[in-house]
Backbone as CSV, one residue per row, in Angstrom:
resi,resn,N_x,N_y,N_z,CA_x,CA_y,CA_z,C_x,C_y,C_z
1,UNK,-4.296,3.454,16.326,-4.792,3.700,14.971,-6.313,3.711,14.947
2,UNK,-7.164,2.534,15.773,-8.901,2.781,15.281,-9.043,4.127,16.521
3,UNK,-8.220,4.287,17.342,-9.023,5.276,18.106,-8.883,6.846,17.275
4,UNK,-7.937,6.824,16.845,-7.394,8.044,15.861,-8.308,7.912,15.133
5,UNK,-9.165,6.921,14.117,-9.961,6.652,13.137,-11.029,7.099,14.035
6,UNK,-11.236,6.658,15.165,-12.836,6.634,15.552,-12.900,8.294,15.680
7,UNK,-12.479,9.009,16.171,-12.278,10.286,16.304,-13.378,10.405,17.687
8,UNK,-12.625,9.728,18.471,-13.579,9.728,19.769,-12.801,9.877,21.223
9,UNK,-12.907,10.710,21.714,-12.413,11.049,22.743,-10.512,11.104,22.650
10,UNK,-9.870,11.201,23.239,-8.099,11.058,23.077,-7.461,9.444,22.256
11,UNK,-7.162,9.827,21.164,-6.796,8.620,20.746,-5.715,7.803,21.441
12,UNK,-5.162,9.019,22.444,-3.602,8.150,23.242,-3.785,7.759,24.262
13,UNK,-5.093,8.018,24.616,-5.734,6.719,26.028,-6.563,6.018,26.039
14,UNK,-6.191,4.646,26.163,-6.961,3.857,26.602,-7.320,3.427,28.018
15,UNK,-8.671,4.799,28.718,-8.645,4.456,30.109,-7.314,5.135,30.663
16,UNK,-7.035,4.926,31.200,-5.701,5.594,32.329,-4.682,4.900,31.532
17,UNK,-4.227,4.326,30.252,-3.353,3.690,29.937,-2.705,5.042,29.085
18,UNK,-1.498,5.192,28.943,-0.958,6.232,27.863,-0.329,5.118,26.628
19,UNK,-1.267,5.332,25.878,-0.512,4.366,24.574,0.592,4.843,23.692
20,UNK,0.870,6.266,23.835,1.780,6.657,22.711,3.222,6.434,24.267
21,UNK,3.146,6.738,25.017,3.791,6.477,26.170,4.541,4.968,26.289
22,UNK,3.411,3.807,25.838,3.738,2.188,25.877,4.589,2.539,24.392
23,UNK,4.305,3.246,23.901,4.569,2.721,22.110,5.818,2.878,21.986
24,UNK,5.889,4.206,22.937,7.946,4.737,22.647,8.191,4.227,23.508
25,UNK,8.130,3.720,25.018,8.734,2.991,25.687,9.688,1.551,24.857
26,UNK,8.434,0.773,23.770,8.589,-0.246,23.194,9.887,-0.004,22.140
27,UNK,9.493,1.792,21.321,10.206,1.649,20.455,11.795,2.588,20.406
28,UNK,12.496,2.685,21.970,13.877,3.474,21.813,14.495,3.490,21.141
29,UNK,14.745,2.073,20.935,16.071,1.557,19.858,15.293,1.970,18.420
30,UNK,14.260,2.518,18.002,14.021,2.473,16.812,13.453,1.687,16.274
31,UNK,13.288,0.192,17.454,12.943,-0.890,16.998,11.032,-1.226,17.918
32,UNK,10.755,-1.568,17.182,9.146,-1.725,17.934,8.755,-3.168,18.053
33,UNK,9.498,-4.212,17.859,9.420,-5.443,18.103,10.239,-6.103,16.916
34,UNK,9.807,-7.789,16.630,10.685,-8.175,15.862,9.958,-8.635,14.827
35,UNK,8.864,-7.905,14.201,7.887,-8.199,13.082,7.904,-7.313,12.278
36,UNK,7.654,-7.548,11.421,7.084,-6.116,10.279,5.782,-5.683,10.696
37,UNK,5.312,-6.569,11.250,4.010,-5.733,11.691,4.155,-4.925,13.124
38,UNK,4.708,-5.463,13.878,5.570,-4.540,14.936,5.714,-3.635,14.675
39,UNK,6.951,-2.986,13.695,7.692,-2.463,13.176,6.422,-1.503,12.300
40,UNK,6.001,-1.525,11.803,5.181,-0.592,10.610,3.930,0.249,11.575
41,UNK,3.220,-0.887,12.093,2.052,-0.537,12.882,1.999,0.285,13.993
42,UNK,3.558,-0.383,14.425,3.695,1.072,15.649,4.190,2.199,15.566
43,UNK,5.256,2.095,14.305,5.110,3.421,13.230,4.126,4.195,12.852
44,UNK,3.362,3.731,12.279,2.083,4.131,11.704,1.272,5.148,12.832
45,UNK,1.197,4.108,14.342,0.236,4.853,15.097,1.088,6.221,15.899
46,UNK,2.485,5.958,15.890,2.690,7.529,16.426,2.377,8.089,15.346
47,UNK,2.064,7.645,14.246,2.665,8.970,13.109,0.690,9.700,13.322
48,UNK,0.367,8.298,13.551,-1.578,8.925,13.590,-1.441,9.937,14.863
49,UNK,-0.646,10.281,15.527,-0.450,11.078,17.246,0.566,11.847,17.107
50,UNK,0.965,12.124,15.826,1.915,13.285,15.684,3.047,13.572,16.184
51,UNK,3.648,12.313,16.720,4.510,11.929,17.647,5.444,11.222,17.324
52,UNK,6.156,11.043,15.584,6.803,10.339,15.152,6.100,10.131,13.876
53,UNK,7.172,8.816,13.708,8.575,8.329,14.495,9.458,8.784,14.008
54,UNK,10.597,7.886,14.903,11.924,8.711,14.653,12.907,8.355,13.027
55,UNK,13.745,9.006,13.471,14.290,8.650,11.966,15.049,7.278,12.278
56,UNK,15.410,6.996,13.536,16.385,5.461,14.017,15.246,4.647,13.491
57,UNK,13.687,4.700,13.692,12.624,3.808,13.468,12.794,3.465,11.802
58,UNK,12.533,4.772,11.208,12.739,4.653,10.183,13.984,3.894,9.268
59,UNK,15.080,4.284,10.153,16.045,3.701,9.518,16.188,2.070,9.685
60,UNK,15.676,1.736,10.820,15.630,0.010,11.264,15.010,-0.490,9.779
61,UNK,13.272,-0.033,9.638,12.745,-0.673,8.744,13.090,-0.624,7.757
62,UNK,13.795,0.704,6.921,14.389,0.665,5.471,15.715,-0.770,5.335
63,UNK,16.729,-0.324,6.455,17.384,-1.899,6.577,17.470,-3.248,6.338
64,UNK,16.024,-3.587,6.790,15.237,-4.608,6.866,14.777,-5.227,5.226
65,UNK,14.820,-4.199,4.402,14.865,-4.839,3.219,15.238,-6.138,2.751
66,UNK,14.924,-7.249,2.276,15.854,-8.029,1.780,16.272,-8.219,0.511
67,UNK,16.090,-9.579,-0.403,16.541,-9.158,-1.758,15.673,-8.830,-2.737
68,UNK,14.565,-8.373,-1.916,13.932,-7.750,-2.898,12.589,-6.953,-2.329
69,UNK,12.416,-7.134,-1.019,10.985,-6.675,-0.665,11.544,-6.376,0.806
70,UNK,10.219,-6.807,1.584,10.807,-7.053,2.921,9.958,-8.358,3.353
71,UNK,10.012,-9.038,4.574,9.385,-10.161,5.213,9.055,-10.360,6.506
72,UNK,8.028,-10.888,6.859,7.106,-10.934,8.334,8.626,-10.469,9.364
73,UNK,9.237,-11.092,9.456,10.694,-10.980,10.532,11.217,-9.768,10.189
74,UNK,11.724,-8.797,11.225,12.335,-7.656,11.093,14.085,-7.841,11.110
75,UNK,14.061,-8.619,9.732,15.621,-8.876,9.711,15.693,-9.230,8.647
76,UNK,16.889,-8.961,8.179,17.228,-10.019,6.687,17.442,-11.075,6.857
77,UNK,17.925,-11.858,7.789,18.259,-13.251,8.281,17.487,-13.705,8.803
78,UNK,16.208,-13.595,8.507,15.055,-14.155,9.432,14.578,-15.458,9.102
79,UNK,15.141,-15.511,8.273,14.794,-17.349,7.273,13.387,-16.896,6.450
80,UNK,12.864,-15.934,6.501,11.475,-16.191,5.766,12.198,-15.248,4.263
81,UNK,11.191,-16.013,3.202,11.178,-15.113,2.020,10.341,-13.542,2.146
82,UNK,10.760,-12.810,1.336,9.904,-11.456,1.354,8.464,-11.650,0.478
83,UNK,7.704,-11.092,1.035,6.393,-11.043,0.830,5.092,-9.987,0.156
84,UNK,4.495,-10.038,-0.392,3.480,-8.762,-0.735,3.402,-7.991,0.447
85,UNK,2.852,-8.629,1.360,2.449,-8.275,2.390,3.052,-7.337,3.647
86,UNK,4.102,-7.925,3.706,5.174,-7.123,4.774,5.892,-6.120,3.655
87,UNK,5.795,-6.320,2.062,6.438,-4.626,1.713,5.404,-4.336,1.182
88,UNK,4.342,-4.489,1.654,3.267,-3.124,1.358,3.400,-2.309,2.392
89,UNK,3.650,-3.123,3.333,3.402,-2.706,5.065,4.486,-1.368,5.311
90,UNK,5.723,-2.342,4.728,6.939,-1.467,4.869,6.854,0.110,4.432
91,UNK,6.272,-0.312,3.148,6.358,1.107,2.070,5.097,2.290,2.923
92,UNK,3.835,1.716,3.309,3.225,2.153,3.886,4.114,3.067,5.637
93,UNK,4.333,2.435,5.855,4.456,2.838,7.428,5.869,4.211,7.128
94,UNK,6.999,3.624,6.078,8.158,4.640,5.334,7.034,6.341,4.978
95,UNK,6.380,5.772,3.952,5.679,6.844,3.435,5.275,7.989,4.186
96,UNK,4.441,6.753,5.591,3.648,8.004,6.626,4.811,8.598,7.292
97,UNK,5.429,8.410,7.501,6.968,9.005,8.129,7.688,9.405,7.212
98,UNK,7.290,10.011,6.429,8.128,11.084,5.765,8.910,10.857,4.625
99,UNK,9.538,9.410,3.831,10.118,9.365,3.397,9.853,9.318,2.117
100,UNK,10.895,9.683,1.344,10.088,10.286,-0.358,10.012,8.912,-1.387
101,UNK,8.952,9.143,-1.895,8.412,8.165,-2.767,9.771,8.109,-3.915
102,UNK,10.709,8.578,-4.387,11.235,8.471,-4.889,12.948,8.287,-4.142
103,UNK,12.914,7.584,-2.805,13.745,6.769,-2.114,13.996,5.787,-2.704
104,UNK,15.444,5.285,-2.996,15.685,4.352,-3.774,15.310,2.639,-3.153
105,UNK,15.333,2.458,-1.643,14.611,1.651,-1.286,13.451,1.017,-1.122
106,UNK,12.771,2.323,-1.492,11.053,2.098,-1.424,10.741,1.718,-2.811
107,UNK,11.663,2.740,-3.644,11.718,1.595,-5.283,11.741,0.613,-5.611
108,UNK,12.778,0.254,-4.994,13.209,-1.278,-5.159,12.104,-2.395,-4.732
109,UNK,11.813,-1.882,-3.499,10.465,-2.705,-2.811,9.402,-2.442,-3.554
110,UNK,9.111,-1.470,-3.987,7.459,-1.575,-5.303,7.903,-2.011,-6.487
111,UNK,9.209,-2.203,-7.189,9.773,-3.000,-8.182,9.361,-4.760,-7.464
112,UNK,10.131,-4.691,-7.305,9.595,-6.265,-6.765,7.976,-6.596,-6.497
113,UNK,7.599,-5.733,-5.603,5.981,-6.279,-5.161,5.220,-6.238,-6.826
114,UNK,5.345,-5.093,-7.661,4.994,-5.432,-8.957,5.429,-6.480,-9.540
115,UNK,6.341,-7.267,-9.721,6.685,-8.463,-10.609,5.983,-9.612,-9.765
116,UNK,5.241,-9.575,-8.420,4.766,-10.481,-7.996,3.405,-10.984,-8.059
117,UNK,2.548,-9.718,-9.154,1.585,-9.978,-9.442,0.711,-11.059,-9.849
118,UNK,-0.006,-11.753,-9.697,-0.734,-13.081,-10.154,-1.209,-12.915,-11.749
119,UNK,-1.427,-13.893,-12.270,-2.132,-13.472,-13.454,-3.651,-13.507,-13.589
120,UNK,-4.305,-13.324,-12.343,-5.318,-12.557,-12.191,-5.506,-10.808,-12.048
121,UNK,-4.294,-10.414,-11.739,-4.230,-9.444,-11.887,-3.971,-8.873,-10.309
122,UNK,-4.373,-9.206,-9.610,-4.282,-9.150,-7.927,-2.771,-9.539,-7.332
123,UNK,-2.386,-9.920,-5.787,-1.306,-10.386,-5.151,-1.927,-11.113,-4.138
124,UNK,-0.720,-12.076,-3.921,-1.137,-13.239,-2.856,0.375,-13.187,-1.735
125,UNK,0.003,-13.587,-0.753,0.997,-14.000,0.147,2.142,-15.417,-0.127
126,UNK,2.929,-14.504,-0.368,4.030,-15.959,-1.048,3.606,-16.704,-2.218
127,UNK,2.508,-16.753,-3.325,2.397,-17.567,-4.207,1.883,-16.042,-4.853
128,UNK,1.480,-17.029,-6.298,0.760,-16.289,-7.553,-0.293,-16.809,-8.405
129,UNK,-0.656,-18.032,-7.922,-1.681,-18.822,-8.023,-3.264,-18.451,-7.843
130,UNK,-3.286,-17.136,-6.885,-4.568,-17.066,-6.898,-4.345,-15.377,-6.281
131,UNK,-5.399,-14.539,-6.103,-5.666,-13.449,-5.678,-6.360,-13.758,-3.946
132,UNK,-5.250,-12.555,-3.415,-5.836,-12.615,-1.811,-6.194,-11.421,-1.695
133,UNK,-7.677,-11.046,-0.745,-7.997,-10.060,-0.692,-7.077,-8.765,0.403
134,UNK,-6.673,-9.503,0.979,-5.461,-9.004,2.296,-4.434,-7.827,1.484
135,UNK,-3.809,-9.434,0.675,-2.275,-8.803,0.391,-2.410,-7.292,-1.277
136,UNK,-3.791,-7.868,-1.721,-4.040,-7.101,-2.655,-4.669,-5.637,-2.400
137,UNK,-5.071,-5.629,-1.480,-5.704,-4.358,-0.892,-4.201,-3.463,-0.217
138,UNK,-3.558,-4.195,0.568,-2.347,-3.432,1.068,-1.444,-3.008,0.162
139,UNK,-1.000,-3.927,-1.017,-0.282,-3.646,-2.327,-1.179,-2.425,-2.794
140,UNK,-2.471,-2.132,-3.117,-3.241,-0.869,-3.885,-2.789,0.202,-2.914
141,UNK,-3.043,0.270,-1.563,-2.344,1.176,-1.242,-0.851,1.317,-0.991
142,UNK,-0.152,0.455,-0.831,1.280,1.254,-0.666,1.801,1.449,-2.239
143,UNK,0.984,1.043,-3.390,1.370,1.770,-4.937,0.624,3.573,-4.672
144,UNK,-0.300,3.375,-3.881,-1.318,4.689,-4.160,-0.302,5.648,-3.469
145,UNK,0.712,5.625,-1.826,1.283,5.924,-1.472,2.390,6.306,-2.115
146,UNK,2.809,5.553,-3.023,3.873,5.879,-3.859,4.248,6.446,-5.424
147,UNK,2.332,7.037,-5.083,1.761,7.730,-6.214,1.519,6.988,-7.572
148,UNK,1.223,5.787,-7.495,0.623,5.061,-8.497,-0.756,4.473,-8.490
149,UNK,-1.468,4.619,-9.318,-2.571,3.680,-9.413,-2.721,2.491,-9.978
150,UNK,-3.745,1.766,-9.453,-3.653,0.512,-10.356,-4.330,-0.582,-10.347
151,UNK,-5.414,0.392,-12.096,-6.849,0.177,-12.014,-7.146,-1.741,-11.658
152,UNK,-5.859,-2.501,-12.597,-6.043,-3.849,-12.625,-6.302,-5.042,-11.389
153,UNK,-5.354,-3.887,-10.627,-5.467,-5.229,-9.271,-6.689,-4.543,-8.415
154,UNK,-7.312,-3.100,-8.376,-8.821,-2.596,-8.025,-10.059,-3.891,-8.998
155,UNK,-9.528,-3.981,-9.825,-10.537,-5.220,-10.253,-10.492,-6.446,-9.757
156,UNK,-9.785,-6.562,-9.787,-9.216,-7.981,-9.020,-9.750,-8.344,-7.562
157,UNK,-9.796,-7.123,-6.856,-10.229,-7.090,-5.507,-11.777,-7.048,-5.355
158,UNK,-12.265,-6.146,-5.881,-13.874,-6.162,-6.516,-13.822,-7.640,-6.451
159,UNK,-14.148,-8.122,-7.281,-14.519,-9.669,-7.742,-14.226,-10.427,-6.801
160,UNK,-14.089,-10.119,-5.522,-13.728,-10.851,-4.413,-14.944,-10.324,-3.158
161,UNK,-15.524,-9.542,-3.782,-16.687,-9.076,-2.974,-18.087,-10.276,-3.080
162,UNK,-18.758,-10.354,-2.071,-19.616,-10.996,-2.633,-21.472,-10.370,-1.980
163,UNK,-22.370,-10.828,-2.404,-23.786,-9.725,-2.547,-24.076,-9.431,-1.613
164,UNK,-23.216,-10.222,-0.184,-23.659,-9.463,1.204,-23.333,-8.182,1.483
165,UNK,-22.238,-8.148,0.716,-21.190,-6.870,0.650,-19.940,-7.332,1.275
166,UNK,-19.656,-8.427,1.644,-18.435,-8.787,2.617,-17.554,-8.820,1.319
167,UNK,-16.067,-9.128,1.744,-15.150,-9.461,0.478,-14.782,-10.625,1.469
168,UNK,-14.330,-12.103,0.229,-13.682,-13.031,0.679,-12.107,-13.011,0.993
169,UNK,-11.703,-14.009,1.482,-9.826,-13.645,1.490,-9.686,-14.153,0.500
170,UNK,-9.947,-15.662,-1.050,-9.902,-15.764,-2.358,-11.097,-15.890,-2.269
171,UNK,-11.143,-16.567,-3.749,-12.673,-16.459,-4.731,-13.069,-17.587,-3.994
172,UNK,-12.034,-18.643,-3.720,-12.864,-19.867,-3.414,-12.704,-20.283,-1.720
173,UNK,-12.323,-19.305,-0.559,-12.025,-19.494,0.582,-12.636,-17.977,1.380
174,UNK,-13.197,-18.333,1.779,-13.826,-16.942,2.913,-12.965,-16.183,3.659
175,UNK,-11.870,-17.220,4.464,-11.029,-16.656,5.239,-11.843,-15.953,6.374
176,UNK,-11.202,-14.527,7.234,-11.844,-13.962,7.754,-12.442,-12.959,7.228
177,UNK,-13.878,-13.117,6.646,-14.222,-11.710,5.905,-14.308,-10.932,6.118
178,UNK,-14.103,-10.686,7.723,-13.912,-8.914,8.356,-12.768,-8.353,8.316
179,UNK,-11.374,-9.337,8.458,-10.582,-8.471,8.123,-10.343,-8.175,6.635
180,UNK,-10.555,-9.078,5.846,-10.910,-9.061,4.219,-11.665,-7.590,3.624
181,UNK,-12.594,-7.497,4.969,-13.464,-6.417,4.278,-13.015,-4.805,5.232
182,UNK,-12.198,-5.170,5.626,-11.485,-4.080,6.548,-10.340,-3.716,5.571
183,UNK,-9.718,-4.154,5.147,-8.632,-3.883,4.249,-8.964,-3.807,2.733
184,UNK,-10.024,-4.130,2.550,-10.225,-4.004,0.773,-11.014,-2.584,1.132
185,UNK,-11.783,-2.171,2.138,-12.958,-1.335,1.779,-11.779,0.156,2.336
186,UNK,-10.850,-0.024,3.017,-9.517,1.546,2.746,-9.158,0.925,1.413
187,UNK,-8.931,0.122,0.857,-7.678,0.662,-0.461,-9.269,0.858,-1.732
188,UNK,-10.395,0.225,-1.644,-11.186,0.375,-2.758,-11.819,1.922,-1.968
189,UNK,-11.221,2.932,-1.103,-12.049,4.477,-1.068,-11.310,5.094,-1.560
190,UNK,-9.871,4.829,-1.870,-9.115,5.563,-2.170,-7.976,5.984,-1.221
191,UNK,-8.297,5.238,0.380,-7.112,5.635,0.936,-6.358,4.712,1.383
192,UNK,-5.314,5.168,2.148,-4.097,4.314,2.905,-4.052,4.380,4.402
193,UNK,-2.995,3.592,4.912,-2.966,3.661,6.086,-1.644,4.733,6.655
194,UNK,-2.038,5.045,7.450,-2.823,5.543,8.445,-4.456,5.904,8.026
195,UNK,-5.783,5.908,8.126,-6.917,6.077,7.122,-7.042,7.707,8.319
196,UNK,-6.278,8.303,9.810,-6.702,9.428,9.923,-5.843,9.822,10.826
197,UNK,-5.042,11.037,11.513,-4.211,11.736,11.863,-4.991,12.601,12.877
198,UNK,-4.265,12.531,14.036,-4.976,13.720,14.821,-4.513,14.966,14.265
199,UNK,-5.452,15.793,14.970,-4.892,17.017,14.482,-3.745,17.635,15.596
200,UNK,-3.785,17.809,16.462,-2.762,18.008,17.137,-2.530,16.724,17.900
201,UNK,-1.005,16.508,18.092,-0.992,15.477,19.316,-1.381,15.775,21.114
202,UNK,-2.919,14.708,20.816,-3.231,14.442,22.582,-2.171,14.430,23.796
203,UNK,-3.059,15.469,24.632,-2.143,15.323,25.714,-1.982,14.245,26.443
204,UNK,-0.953,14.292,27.658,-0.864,13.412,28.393,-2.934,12.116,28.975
205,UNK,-2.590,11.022,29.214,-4.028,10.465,29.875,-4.114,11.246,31.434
């Protein structure tokens, strides 16, 4: 994904390594590990290499739903609750692979991630107590993905910026402000992830 972003030399090698090569090796079964972030991210980057994924990929993660979103574990039985976070991820990684915003699963999952809103107006990871810059930036885009906007929680995220220009992870905790400011500064340009697509898929390394 950053080499696709960087637009610098073959995004599918790293060095003599073939990464879209490791990626489907990883992902036969459809399955790309046992995370949602597994699962989405390595979605995501064939889809940045034009090289996927498949519809088995696709179909693992729609599965994976639970009763209402999806969650870090690529299972319904994973013991964890569902999260902002892993169905932004979800809806995101569905979207770039093709599947229509008006899929009744991807509904269901932006039905839910909406009722989880804080009453700041933002989303947090498992609570509603406060605004996280993470889970609120990934929620703006997988609504933007699913063709919604939504000016309230763009405010919400703002106000989490502070005069260096960094954004915090809350108002009152820094967290890591690079990834804070890596994920608020795609959903406050207007885009999503994947943020760039080769144009044709790179050849072999």
């Amino acid at each position: 994904l950053a080499l696709a972003a960087a637009r610098s030399g073959s995004a599918r090698c790293a060095g003599s390594l073939d990464l879209l090569g490791r990626l489907q090796s990883y992902g036969r079964a459809g399955r790309y590990g046992s995370t949602i972030f597994d699962q989405t991210l390595g979605m995501l980057a064939v889809h940045a290499l034009r090289a996927g994924p498949s519809s088995r990929a696709v179909g693992v993660l729609l599965a994976a739903r639970g009763g209402g979103g999806w969650n870090f574990n690529l299972t319904r039985s994973g013991g964890r609750p569902d999260d902002v976070t892993s169905t932004a991820m979800a809806i995101l990684a569905a979207r770039a692979a093709g599947t229509s915003a008006r899929n009744g699963t991807l509904r269901a999952g932006l039905r839910w991630m909406l009722a989880q809103r804080t009453a700041a107006g933002g989303f947090a990871l498992g609570r509603r107590d406060r605004n996280e810059a993470n889970s609120t930036a990934l929620a703006l885009e997988a609504e933007r993905a699913m063709g919604r906007g939504d000016a309230r929680a763009a405010r919400a995220l703002r106000s989490l910026q502070r005069t260096g220009g960094a954004f915090q992870f809350t108002r009152t905790d820094a967290g890591s402000r690079v990834l804070a400011s890596v994920d608020a500064t795609v959903a406050l340009s207007g885009r999503r992830l994947p943020v760039s697509v080769s144009h044709r898929r790179p050849g072999r390394c």
